[in-house]
Steps between C-alpha positions, in 0.01 A plus 500: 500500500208704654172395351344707276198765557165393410244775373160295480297676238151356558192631241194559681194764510331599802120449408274748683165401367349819540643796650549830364297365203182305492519108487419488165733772368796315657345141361549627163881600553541140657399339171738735354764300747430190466480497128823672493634226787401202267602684124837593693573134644409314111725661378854581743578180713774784666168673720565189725120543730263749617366536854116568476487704844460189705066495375317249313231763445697635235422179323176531528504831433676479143311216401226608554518756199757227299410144609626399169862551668462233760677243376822743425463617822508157652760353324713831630384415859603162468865576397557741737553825317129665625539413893142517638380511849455441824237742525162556354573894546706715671337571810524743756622374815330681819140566328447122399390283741676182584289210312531748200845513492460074537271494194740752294784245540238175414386659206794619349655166534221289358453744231893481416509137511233484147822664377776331644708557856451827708761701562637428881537851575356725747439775339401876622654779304338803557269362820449791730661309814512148566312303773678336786368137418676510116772236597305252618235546197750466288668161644153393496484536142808374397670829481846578674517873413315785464585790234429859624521864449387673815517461883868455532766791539825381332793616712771478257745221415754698756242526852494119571280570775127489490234679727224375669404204285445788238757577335732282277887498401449384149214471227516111592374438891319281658130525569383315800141454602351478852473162512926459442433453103784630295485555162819677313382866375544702239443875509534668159712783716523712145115423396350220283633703192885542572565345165210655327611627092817360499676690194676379219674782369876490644548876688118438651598136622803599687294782661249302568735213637718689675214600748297182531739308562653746772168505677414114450833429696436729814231278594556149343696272736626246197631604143166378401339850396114497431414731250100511430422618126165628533241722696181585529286389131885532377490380122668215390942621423527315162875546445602390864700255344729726298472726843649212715766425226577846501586527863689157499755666286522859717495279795700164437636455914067496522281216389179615350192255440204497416385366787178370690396491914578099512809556387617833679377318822700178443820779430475636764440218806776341323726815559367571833558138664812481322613842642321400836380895520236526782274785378248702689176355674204668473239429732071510475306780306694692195360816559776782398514578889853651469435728270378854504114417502409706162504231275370203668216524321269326784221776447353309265361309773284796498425584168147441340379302852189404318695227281679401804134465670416292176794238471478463859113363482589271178821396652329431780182363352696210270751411745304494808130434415490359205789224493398366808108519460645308121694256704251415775242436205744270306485290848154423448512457109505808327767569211759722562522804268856481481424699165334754623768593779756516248267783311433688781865509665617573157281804470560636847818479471500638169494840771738389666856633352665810685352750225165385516396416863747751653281758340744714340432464146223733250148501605444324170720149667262521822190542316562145358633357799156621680338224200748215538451512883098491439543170310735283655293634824177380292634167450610473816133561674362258246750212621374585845143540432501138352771321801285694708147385354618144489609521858221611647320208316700236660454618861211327723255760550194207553493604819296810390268345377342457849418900477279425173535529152520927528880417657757676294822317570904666428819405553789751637875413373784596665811538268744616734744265658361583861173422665294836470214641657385894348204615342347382172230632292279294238248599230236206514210408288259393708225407274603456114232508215650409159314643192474171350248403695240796266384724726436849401796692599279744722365166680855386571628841610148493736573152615858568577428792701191340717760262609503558895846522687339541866556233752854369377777506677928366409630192634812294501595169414357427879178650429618793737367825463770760354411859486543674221348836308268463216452766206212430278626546139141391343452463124817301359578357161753201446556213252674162489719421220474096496778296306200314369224764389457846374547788765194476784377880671331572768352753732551416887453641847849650604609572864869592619615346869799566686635279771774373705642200354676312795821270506471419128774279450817600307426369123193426584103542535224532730136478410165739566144525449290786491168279643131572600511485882305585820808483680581827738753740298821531663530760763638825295812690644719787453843536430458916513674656807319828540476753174756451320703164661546138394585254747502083522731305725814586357491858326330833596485763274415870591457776186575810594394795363694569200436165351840291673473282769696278749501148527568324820594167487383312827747213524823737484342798700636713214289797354570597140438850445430781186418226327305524081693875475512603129757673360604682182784597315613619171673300304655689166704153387364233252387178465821334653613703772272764782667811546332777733505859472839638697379685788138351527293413782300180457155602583287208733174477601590527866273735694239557191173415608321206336105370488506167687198250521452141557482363159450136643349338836472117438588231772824419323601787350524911549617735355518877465519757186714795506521781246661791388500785275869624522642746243852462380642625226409450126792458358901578445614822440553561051878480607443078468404474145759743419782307678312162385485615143937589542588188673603627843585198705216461762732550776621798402166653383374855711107459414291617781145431557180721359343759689117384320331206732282290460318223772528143532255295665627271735237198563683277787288191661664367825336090540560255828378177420401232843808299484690804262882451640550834270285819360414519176522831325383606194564776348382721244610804280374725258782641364487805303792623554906421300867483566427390834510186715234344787602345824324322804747539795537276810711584762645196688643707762730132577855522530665300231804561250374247232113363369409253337377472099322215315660396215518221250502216707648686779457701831756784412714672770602848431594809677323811570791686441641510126885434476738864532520490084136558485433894411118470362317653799228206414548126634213385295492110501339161345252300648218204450286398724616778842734627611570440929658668760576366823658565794553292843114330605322749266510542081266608258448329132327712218396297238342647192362351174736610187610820660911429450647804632595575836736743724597390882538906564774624709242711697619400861162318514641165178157595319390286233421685234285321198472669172146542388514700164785633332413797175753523294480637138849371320658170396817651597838298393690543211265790330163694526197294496170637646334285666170682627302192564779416811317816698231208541229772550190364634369252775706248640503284789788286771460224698732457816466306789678593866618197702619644780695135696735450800787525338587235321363459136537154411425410873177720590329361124518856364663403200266255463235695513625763260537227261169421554376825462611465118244233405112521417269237700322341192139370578295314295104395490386160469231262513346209769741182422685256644883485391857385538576733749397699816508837656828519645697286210854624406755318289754535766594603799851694592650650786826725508509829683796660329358385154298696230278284267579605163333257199248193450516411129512175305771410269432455139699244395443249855171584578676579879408740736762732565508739805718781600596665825827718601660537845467856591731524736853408538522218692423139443120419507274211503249405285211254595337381211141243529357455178159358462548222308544167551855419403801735482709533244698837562822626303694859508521693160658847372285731380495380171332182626832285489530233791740591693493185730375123511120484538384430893236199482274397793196495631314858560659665870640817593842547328765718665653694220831701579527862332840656536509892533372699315444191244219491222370160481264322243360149592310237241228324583453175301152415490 
C-alpha cells in the first residue's frame, strides 16, 4: 500500500519589525500576537506549536510591554509548542558583515537557552539572496539545513535537470558551500505563506486544497508537503484546528498535521534516504541569477548609502577596534565588558533585518535606525577609549623622559590582522591646567595659551626623528571622569600632528613622543609630480583636466585610465529596485572642466582637490508620481526625466600616501537633485569574463556577464569591502567604506562602477508609500580606495590591504612610566598569505581568547600561529565557541595550523 501524502501545516508569522509601519506601530500589533499565541494555546491543546520567525527579539520585544507573561511564555518554550531561535533577528545577508552575522547566531542562542533549547534551524525566509558561506555557518552552528524563499529557481518536479549550480529540480536540494559543506535546503518554491488562511468552510477548503496541494507537489520531491500558515505580521488563525480537521475529511488519501520544522525535516530525510532520491546541488552565492533580473531586489545595496556608511563604521568599530583593543587590555588585567558588547551588538543589529538596513522601508524606520546606530556606536568608542587609555598606560614610555618633563608620550594600535604602516593623526594636550587648582579662568586660558610649542620635534620608540605636520588648535577644554571623584575640567594647549606610523605590528602598538629637541628636523620632501600629479615608488597619478585621472602602477607597467568619472542617471523605481528612464543617456563628468589645486604637500602624504559644478536634471518627469500613485510595476513604468536643472557640486580629493599601495578617494556631493542615482566609474580596460566580490567570509567569483534569463538592462551587484578585477600580471581592487553596490559594466573596457548616491522617493512593494526622505537631499560623502596589483589578489596583498583600508588607526596620549610592555608588543604573531584575519575576542564563559581567520581562497592554506605567552594551550572551536578538538599543550613555539579551502576557522587560547 502506497504511503500516504503528508500536508505539513506549520503556524508561523513573518515578523518585520518595522517596515511599511514604524517600529512601534508594528510592536503594538505583536503584543496583539503574542497575547493571542498564549490565550489560544491555554485553552486548545489541538494548536500543537507556533514558530516565532526563527528571533528571540520578539521575546524581548513582547516582554518588554508584558513582562508579567514570562513565565507562560517559558513554560510554552520549554514544551515545545513556541519554537524559538537560532537567531537574534533576521538579518540581511550581503549588507552585514561577517562577525555580525557570528554575533546574530551567539546571541540568539544564549538568549534562547534562558528559555529552553533553540530551534536547530537555519532559517531565512524572505532574505534577499543568500551568501555563499551559509553551509558551512550553519554546520558550525549545529544546523544541517537552511529554510529559504529566494535565490533558487524551482524547475518543476518533471525537468530533473538543474543549471549551473542555480537552479534546482525540487523545493528540497542541496546547498553546498565553498568549502564542500552541505547542508539539505529548503526553498519555500510557493512562498513562506502557501498555507496561509486555511478555510474551514467545506466548498472554500476544497478550492483552496485542490490548488495547494497541486502546486506543493510540482516541486516537493517526497509526499511530505510543507505548507507555511502565515506571512508577513499575519495574525494568529484561531480555528486552524477545525481547518485541519476539515481537510482530513475532504482529503482522507492525505495526512494533514499540524506540524512543526523538526518534525517536517525528520519526514522528510526519512523519505528521501528511504527513496534514495538524489536531488539537485546548488553551489556558492543564492543570488536569483537565473531569473529575469527585475526582482532580485539587490538595489537595496544602494538605497539610503548613508546607513550603509553608518553600520559599516559601528560594525567595523566593535568588531575590529574595540574587541581586540578589549581583549589586549584583559591581557594585562583589565575586565572584559562582556556586557557591554552584548548591548552594543544588540543595538546595531537591531538595524540589521532586510527592512531596516536594506533601506527600503518609511523614512519614519530610518530616522530611528540613524539613533540606534549613534548608541551602540557610542558605546562602542567608550569601550575603546578605556582598552585604549589603559593600554597606553601599560606601555614603557620611560624612555622619554630623557627629553624632559614637557615630553608628551602616545601609543598607536594597530587592529588589523596585518602589520600596517599609513598615516595617523592625533589631537594632543600638550600642557593641561585643571580648574581645581583656583586660578581665575582668564589666568588659565592666559597660561594655557603662553605655553610655547617651538623647538619640538616627533620621535619614535628609537628616539628617531619622524616628520610629521603640526596644526595649532590653541585654547582647548577637556575633563576626566575618575571612578573615584567627581568629574575634573580643564583648559589645555591643543595641537593636531600627522605622521607616518611605520611597521606597526598586526594587533599591536608602537609608541611616540612629541619632545623638546635641538635635533635637525628631518629633511622635507615631495610626493607632488608637477601641477596636478602624485607619485611615490609604486603609483603615479596624473589629473587631467576634467577632474579624472590615470593611475600607473609601476610594478605591472599597466596604466589605468579615465579614472574618478561621475556619472548620472535617472532612476524612476523605489526603494528596492533602480530602474532608469527608457531611452536615457547617462550624463558623466567626462570632458567638463574642473578647479584643481593641491590641497596637501606633506612628506608622507599628497593629495589634490577637484570640483565641479555640473547641472543635471532636477527631477522626474510628473508622469512618476502618477504611475507611483497607480502601482505600475517599475519595469514597466514610461517616466522620463525633467526638463528644470539644477547643479550639484562635486568636491573629489585624490591622496598618495609614502608607502600608499592604493589612492584614496574621497568624495563628496551636494545633492539637490531626485529620482536619480550617482556613480564613480573606473575603467579596467583588462580582459576578463569574471571579478571578484567580497563577501561574508568569502572572496566571491562571479561573471561579468549575467546568465541569458536575465532581461533587466542593469547587473547591479553586492559587495563589502571591494570589489577586484584582474586579468593575467595586472588587476585592480576598489575598496570602499559602506558603499555596497556595484556594476562590472559591459562597456568593452569591465569598468567598475561604484554607486555613490541613489534618490529615490517611494517605498515601492506591495502599495504606495512616499518616501521623500530616500531623495537623501543634501551633503554626503564616499570613501574608496584603488589598489591597482599584479594580478593576483590574495597573492599581490591587495585584499589585504582593502581590508585594511576598513579600519581606523586608534591613538592614544599618555604619560612618562615604566610598564609591562614595550613599543613593538603584540599578543601574537601569525603568518598565512591566503588568510584574512577576521576576530580577537574573549569568551565569556572560559575567560579564553578566541581568534578567527578564513581561507580566502580555494585551496588548502597554512597557518603559522606564535603566541606570546609562555605555555600553549590551543584548541579549535565553531563559531559558537564549542571545542571542536582536544586542546594542544606545550611550551610557547610557532604552531603550523592547517586551513582547508575556503575554511573559516576559530582557535582558543587558554590562558
Amino acid at each position: 500500500m502506497a504511503k500516504k501524502k503528508t500536508a505539513h501545516i506549520i503556524s508561523h508569522t513573518h515578523w518585520d519589525r518595522e517596515w511599511y509601519l514604524p517600529y512601534e506601530k508594528h510592536h503594538v500589533r505583536l503584543v496583539q500576537l503574542v497575547d493571542a499565541l498564549l490565550a489560544k494555546l491555554d485553552g486548545d491543546s489541538a494548536f500543537k506549536s507556533y514558530y516565532l520567525d526563527g528571533q528571540t527579539i520578539i521575546l524581548e520585544d513582547y516582554l518588554q510591554v508584558r513582562p508579567e507573561n514570562k513565565k507562560k511564555l517559558e513554560a510554552y518554550i520549554r514544551e515545545g509548542r513556541i519554537l524559538i531561535g537560532p537567531w537574534y533577528i533576521l538579518q540581511d545577508a550581503f549588507l552585514t558583515s561577517g562577525e555580525a552575522n557570528v554575533r546574530n547566531m551567539q546571541i540568539g542562542h544564549q538568549d534562547a537557552l534562558k528559555y529552553g533549547d533553540p530551534s536547530k534551524i537555519g532559517y531565512f525566509p524572505d532574505t534577499f539572496g543568500l551568501v555563499g558561506q551559509t553551509p558551512q555557518l550553519m554546520l558550525q552552528s549545529g544546523i544541517s539545513n537552511a529554510f529559504f524563499g529566494r535565490g533558487v529557481k524551482p524547475t518543476g518536479f518533471n525537468n530533473t535537470v538543474s543549471d549551473a549550480g542555480y537552479e534546482s529540480s525540487f523545493s528540497e536540494l542541496i546547498w553546498e558551500g565553498p568549502d564542500g559543506s552541505k547542508i539539505l535546503g529548503i526553498l519555500f518554491a510557493n512562498w513562506y505563506s502557501n498555507g496561509n488562511e486555511v478555510p474551514e468552510q467545506e466548498a472554500a477548503a476544497r478550492e483552496f486544497w485542490d490548488r495547494k496541494l497541486a502546486d506543493a507537489e510540482k516541486y516537493a520531491s517526497t509526499g511530505e508537503l510543507l505548507f507555511m500558515n502565515g506571512c508577513d505580521h499575519q495574525p494568529l488563525q484561531l480555528d486552524l484546528p477545525e481547518a485541519i480537521e476539515r481537510a482530513q475529511t475532504l482529503y482522507p488519501e492525505v495526512e494533514f498535521v499540524h506540524s512543526n520544522f523538526p518534525d517536517y525535516l525528520n519526514a522528510v530525510e526519512g523519505e528521501l534516504s528511504a527513496a534514495q532520491r538524489e536531488l539537485s546541488t546548488v553551489t556558492g552565492e543564492l543570488r536569483s541569477q537565473r531569473t529575469d533580473g527585475w526582482g532580485t531586489l539587490v538595489n537595496t545595496a544602494s538605497a539610503r548609502v548613508y546607513l550603509k556608511q553608518m553600520n559599516q563604521k559601528g560594525q567595523t568599530l566593535l568588531e575590529k577596534v574595540a574587541e581586540p583593543l578589549a581583549t589586549i587590555a584583559s591581557l594585562a588585567g583589565q575586565d572584559y565588558p562582556h556586557h557591554l558588547f552584548t548591548y552594543a551588538w544588540k543595538t546595531v543589529m537591531q538595524n540589521h533585518p532586510h527592512d531596516s538596513i536594506c533601506g527600503c522601508s518609511v523614512d519614519e524606520v530610518h530616522r530611528e535606525m540613524v539613533t540606534r546606530f549613534d548608541k551602540s556606536r557610542h558605546v562602542a568608542e567608550s569601550i575603546i577609549d578605556d582598552s585604549a587609555q589603559f593600554i597606553a598606560d601599560q606601555v614603557d614610555t620611560s624612555g622619554f623622559a630623557a627629553y624632559g618633563k614637557d615630553a608628551v608620550p602616545f601609543v598607536v594600535m594597530n587592529t588589523t590582522g596585518w602589520n600596517r604602516t599609513g598615516t595617523v593623526t592625533i589631537e594632543l594636550d600638550v600642557a593641561r591646567l585643571y580648574l581645581r587648582e583656583g586660578y581665575p579662568l582668564d589666568e588659565t586660558a592666559r597660561r594655557m595659551q603662553e605655553v610655547a610649542l617651538s623647538g619640538r620635534l616627533l620621535v619614535n620608540d628609537l628616539g628617531q626623528p619622524v616628520e610629521c605636520t603640526i596644526e595649532d588648535l590653541g585654547l582647548g577644554f577637556g575633563y576626566d571622569l575618575p571612578d573615584d571623584k567627581f568629574r575634573q575640567p580643564y583648559m589645555c594647549r591643543k595641537v593636531k600632528l600627522a605622521f607616518e606610523a611605520r611597521n606597526v605590528p598586526a594587533l599591536g602598538l608602537k609608541a611616540y613622543a612629541w619632545v623638546q629637541s635641538t635635533a635637525a628636523a628631518p629633511v622635507q620632501t615631495s610626493l607632488l609630480a608637477g601641477e596636478r600629479g602624485l607619485e611615490n615608488t609604486a603609483l603615479k597619478v596624473e589629473v587631467a583636466e576634467d577632474g579624472s585621472f590615470t593611475l600607473l602602477h609601476k610594478p605591472s607597467g599597466i596604466l589605468y585610465r579615465d579614472l574618478g568619472i561621475y556619472e548620472d542617471t535617472g532612476d524612476i523605481g523605489n526603494e528596492y529596485m533602480y530602474k532608469q528612464p527608457e531611452g536615457e543617456q547617462a550624463l558623466t563628468t567626462k570632458g567638463h572642466s574642473a578647479a584643481i589645486r593641491v590641497l596637501e604637500d606633506s612628506p608622507f602624504r599628497a593629495a589634490i582637490e577637484i570640483k565641479h559644478d555640473w547641472v543635471v536634471p532636477a527631477s522626474a518627469d510628473v508622469t512618476l508620481e502618477a504611475e507611483q500613485r497607480a502601482l505600475v510595476y517599475y519595469p514597466e513604468r514610461k517616466a522620463q526625466r525633467s526638463l528644470n536643472t539644477v547643479t550639484l557640486q562635486l568636491r573629489t580629493v585624490v591622496t598618495l600616501e609614502r608607502e600608499g599601495r592604493g589612492v584614496h578617494i574621497e568624495s563628496t556631493i551636494n545633492n539637490q537633485a531626485k529620482d536619480h542615482r550617482v556613480r564613480m566609474l573606473f575603467p579596467t580596460d583588462l580582459s576578463a569574463e569574471v571579478h571578484y566580490a567580497d563577501s561574508m567570509f568569502e572572496i566571491a567569483k562571479r561573471d561579468n556577464v549575467p546568465a541569458p534569463e536575465w532581461e533587466n538592462p542593469s547587473n547591479t551587484q553586492h559587495q563589502q569591502a571591494f570589489v577586484d578585477v584582474s586579468s593575467g600580471d595586472a588587476g585592480l581592487t576598489v575598496a570602499n567604506l559602506g558603499l555596497n553596490e556595484y556594476e562590472v559594466l559591459r562597456d568593452g573596457r569591465n569598468t567598475i562602477a561604484v554607486t555613490l548616491l541613489r534618490s529615490v522617493g517611494e517605498l515601492g512593494d506591495w502599495g504606495w508609500f512616499p518616501t521623500p526622505e530616500a531623495q537623501c537631499l543634501g551633503e554626503s560623502t564616499a570613501y574608496l580606495e584603488l589598489i591597482p596589483h599584479t594580478g593576483e589578489g590574495i597573492g599581490s596583498g591587495a585584499y589585504a590591504e582593502a581590508y585594511q583600508y576598513q579600519i581606523p588607526w586608534t591613538v592614544c596620549q599618555t604619560g612618562q612610566h615604566q610598564g609591562t610592555w614595550t613599543s613593538g608588543y603584540a599578543p601574537l604573531h601569525w603568518e598565512g598569505e591566503e588568510l584574512a584575519f577576521s576576530s580577537m575576542k574573549m569568551n565569556e564563559v572560559t575567560g579564553d581568547l578566541l581568534l578567527r581567520w578564513y581561507n580566502m581562497s580555494n585551496r588548502p592554506a597554512q597557518l603559522q600561529l606564535t603566541p606570546n605567552v609562555s605555555q600553549v594551550q590551543l584548541y579549535k572551536t565553531t563559531i559558537l565557541e564549542q571545542p571542536a578538538s582536544p586542546v594542544m599543550e606545550g611550551p610557547a613555539r610557532e604552531l603550523t595550523l592547517e586551513i582547508g579551502p575556503s575554511e573559516i576557522v576559530t582557535y582558543g587560547l587558554r590562558l
